[in-house]
C-alpha positions in Angstrom: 22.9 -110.9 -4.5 25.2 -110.3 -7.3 28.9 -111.1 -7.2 29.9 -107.8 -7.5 28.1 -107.0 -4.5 28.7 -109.4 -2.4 32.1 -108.4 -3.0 31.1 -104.7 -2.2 29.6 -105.5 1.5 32.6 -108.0 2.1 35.0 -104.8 1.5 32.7 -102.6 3.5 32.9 -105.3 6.6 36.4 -105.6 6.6 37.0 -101.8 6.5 34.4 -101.7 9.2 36.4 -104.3 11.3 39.7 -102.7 10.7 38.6 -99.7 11.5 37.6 -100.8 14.5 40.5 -102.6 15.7 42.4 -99.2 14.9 40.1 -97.7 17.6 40.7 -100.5 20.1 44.2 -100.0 19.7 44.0 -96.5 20.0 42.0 -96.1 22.9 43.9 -99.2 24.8 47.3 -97.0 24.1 45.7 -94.2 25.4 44.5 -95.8 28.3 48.3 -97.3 28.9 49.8 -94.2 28.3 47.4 -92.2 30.9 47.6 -94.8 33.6 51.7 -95.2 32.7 52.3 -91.2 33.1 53.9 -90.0 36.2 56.7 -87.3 37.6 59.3 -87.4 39.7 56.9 -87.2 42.9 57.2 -91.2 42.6 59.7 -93.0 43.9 62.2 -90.2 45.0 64.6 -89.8 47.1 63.7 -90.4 50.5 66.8 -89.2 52.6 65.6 -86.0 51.1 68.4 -83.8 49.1 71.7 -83.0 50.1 71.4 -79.1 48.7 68.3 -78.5 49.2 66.2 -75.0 48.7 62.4 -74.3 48.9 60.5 -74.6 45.6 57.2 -74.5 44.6 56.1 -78.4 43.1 53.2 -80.4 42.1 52.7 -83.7 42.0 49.1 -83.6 40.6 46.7 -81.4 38.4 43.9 -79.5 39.8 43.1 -76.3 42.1 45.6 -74.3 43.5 45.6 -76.5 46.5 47.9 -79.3 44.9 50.6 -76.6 45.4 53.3 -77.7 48.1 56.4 -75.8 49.2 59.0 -78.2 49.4 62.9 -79.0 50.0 64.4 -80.0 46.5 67.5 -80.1 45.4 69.9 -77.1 44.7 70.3 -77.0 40.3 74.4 -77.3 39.3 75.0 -75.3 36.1 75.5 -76.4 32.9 78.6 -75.4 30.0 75.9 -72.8 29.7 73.8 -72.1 32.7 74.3 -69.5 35.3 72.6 -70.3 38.4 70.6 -67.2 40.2 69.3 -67.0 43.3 65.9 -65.4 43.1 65.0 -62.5 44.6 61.3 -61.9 43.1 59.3 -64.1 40.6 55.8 -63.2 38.9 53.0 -64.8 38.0 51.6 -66.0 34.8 48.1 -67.6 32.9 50.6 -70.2 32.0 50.9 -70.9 35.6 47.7 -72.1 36.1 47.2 -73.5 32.9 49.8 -76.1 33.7 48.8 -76.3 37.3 44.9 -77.1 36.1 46.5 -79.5 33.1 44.0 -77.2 30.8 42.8 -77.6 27.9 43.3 -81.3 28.4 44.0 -81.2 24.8 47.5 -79.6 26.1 48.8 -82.5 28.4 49.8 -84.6 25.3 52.7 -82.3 26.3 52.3 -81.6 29.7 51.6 -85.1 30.9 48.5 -87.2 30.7 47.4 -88.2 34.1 49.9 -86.5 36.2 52.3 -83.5 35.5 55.6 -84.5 33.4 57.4 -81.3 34.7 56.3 -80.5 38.3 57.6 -77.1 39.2 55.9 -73.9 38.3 56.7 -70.7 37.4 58.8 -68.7 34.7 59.5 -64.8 35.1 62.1 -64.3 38.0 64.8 -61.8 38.7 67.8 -62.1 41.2 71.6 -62.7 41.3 74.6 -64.8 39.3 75.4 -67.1 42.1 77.8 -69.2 39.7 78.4 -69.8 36.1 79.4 -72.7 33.7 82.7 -72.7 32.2 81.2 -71.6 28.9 79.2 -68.5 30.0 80.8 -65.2 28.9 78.3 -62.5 29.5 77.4 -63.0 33.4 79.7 -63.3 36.3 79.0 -64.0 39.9 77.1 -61.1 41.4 75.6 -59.8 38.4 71.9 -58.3 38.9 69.4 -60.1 36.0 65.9 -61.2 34.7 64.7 -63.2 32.5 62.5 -66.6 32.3 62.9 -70.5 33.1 60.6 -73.1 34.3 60.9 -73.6 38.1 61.6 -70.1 39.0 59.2 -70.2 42.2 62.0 -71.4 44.0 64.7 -70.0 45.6 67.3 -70.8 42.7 67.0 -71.5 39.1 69.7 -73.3 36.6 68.9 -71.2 33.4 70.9 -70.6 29.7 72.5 -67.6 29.4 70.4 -66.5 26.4 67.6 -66.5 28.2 68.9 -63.7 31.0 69.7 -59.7 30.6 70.8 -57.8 33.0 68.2 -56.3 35.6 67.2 -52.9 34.7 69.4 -50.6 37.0 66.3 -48.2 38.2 64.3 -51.4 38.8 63.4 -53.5 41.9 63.5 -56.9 41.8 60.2 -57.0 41.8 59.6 -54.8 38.9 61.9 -56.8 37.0 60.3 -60.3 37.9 57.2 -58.7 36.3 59.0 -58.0 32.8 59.5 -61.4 30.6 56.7 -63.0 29.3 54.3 -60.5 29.8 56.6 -57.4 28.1 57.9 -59.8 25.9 54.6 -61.0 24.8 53.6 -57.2 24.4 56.6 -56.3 22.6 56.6 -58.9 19.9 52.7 -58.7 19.4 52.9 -54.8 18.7 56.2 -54.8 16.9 56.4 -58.3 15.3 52.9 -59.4 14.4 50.8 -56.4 14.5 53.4 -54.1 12.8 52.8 -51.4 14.5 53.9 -47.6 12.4 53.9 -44.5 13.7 50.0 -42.8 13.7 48.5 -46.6 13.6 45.0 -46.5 15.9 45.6 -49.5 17.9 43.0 -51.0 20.3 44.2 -52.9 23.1 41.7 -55.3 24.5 42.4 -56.3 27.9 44.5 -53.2 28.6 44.8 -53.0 32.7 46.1 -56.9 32.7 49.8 -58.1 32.9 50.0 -57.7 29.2 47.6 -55.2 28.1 50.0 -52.3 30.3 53.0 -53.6 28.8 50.7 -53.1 25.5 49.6 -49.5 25.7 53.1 -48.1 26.9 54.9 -49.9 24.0 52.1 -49.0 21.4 52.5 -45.4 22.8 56.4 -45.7 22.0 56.0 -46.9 18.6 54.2 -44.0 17.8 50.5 -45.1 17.6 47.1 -43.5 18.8 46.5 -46.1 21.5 42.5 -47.1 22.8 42.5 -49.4 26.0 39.4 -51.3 26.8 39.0 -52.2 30.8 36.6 -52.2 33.1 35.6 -49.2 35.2 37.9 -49.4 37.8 40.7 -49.6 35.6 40.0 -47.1 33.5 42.1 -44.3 35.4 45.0 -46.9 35.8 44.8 -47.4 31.5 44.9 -43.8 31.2 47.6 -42.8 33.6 50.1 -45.1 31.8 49.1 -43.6 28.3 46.3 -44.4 26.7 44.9 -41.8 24.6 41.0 -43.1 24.4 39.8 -45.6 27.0 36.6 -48.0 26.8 34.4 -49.2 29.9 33.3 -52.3 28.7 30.6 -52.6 31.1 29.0 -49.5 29.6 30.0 -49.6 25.7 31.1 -51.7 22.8 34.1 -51.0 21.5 32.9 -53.4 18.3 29.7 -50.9 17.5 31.2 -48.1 17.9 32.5 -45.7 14.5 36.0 -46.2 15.0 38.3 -48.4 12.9 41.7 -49.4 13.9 45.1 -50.7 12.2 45.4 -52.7 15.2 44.0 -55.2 17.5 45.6 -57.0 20.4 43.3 -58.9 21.8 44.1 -60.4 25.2 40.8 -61.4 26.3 38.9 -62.7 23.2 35.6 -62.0 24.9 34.3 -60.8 20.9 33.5 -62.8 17.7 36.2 -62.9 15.0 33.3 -61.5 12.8 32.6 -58.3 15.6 36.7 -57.7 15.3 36.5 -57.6 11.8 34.1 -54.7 11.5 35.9 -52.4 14.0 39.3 -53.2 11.8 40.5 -50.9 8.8 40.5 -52.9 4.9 44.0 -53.8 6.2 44.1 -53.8 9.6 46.3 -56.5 11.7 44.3 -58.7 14.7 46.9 -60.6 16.9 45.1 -62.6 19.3 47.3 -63.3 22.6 44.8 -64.5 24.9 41.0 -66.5 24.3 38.3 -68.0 26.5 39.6 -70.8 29.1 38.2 -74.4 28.7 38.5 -77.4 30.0 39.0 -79.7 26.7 40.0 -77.5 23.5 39.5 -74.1 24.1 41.1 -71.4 23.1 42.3 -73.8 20.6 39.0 -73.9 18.6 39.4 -70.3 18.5 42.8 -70.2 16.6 41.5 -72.7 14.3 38.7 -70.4 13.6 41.1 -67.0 13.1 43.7 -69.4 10.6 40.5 -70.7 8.3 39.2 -66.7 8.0 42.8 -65.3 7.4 42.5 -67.5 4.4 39.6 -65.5 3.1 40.2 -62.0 3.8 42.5 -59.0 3.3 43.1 -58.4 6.9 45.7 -60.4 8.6 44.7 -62.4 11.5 47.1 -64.0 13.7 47.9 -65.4 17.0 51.4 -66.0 18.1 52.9 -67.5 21.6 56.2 -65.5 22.5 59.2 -66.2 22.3 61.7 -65.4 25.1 65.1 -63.6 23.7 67.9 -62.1 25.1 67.7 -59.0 22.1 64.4 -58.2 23.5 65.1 -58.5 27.1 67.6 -55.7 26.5 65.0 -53.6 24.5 62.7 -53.5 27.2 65.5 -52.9 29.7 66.2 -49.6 28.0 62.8 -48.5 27.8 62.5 -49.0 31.7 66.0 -47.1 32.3 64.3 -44.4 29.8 61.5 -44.1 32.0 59.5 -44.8 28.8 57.7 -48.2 30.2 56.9 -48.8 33.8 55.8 -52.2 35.2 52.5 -52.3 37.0 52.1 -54.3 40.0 49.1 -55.1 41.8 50.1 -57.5 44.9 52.9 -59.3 46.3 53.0 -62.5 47.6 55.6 -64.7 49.5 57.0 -68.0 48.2 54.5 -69.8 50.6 51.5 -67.7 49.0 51.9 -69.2 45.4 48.5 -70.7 45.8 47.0 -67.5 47.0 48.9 -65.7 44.2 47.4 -68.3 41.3 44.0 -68.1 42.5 43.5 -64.3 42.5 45.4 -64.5 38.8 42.5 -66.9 38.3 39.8 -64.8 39.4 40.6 -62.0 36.2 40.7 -59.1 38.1 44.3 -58.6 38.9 45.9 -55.0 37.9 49.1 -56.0 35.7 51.4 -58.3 37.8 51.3 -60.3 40.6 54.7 -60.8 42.2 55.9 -63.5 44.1 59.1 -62.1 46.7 61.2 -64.9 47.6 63.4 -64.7 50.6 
């Protein structure tokens, strides 16, 4: 063997090794990290709090039967806080994505072997109990809703930009049901999808938390809304304003003649390529929700909708929303308006969280599921 070569396979080895040791070391920090990882469940205090209210917690990942109701202690409010006692709560996918720790792809953020944060829930509406010294827009006794981790609980410590005040023809419950999912509705339609008066929108999904939100915004921005549900939701699609409703055990929305300006798509049950063909030359696809999985998924499928967006006309998109006090108060005055109406299927009691996670898991829940908290 040459010089030059022997050089060449010397080069090759050493790349080979160091690559290799970059793996070790990789997979060894990995390993330290995951066994490292843990949550307040260790260690705490056990005399127990001295203001202590009932909250949801969990100290592991897995079914909904890692959920405990437990004594924890009473939040203090920041320069910005207000602290509400809740009156109702609601649940969301989230909920259970966090509780499950899936797609393990996602605990890099939520924690690797054990939950990092380890209360639950985010939509909630009750009462100003107190306020920090720099709040300004809410005072003791004031009626709100809004979102912030932990809300399955009898009180939550949350930013004053994250509240609005409660819809006065609303019940608590009713408002519980409003952030994420109306919000999530709202700036899909509006935001990404661009919705104009006349647009043909197709709302995939349309008898779930978001997909009712979806067709009774669509319907007040003017468009000629289609909702696709199963059969025993198509009445409950049509009576909050759908103009055209699919049965999606019977027919195919994506081989039918119709093209639309719009998709939101909360289920992602159809190929990117089967979307495309029911879309006009320059229609708008948001994609809200996708397929569950265990390691990646849906994350393989927004991969897939950013790498076609860079090859067609249409604009494909998927967004996560983003909780505001601006649109809080939009969809408060389409509720006082009578022009939106939340839909709720069952109610639960704080103790029932598991119960209320595991229906939400089955698929088949009819807009919300609330969670009353005494």
């Amino acid at each position: 063997m040459n010089k030059p070569k022997r050089l060449g396979a010397r080069l090759r080895r050493a790349v080979l090794r160091l690559a290799g040791l970059v793996l070790i070391v990789v997979v060894a920090a990995g390993l330290i990290a995951y066994w490292r990882s843990t949550n307040e469940c260790v260690g705490g205090d056990p005399g127990g709090p001295a203001n202590g209210m009932n909250a949801v917690v969990y100290c592991d990942y897995g079914p909904p039967d890692v959920l405990r109701l437990e004594t924890v202690e009473k939040p203090l409010p920041g320069d910005s806080q207000v602290i509400v006692r809740v009156r109702a709560a609601s649940v969301n996918p989230l909920d259970w994505h966090y509780m499950r720790g899936t797609p393990y792809i996602g605990r890099i953020e939520m924690g690797l072997r054990k939950p990092k944060v380890i209360r639950l829930g985010v939509d909630f509406a009750g009462t100003v109990e107190s306020v920090g010294p720099a709040v300004t827009a809410f005072k003791p006794g004031d009626e709100v809703f809004g979102g912030r981790t932990g809300a399955f609980a009898q009180y939550v410590a949350v930013g004053q930009d994250r509240i609005g005040s409660k819809p006065a023809n609303a019940t608590f419950e009713q408002a519980a049901a409003i952030p994420i999912a109306a919000v999530t509705a709202l700036q899909g339609l509006r935001d990404h999808g661009k919705v104009r008066p006349g647009d043909r929108v197709l709302i995939n999904g349309a008898s779930g938390g978001v997909g009712t939100f979806a067709v009774q915004i669509a319907k007040w921005l003017g468009a000629e809304v289609t909702g696709v549900s199963s059969t025993r939701n198509l009445e409950l699609v049509r009576s909050i304003g759908a103009d055209h409703v699919v049965d999606y055990t019977r027919d195919d929305f994506t081989r039918q003649a119709v093209r639309y300006d719009v998709i939101i798509d909360n289920v992602g049950n159809r190929s990117l390529s089967e979307l495309r063909r029911v879309l006009t030359p320059n229609g708008r696809y948001v994609m809200i929700g996708g397929p569950s999985g265990r390691w990646i998924a849906p994350l393989h499928r927004v991969l897939a909708l950013v790498v076609t967006s860079w090859f067609v006309d249409q604009d494909l998109r998927f967004f996560i929303a983003q909780l505001n006090q601006p649109d809080l108060t939009t969809l408060r005055d389409l509720i006082e308006a009578g022009t939106i109406t939340p839909v709720i299927d069952r109610r639960y009691t704080l103790s029932q969280v598991p119960e209320a996670i595991a229906y939400l898991e089955t698929g088949r829940a009819r807009g919300k599921v609330v969670i009353v908290v005494d």
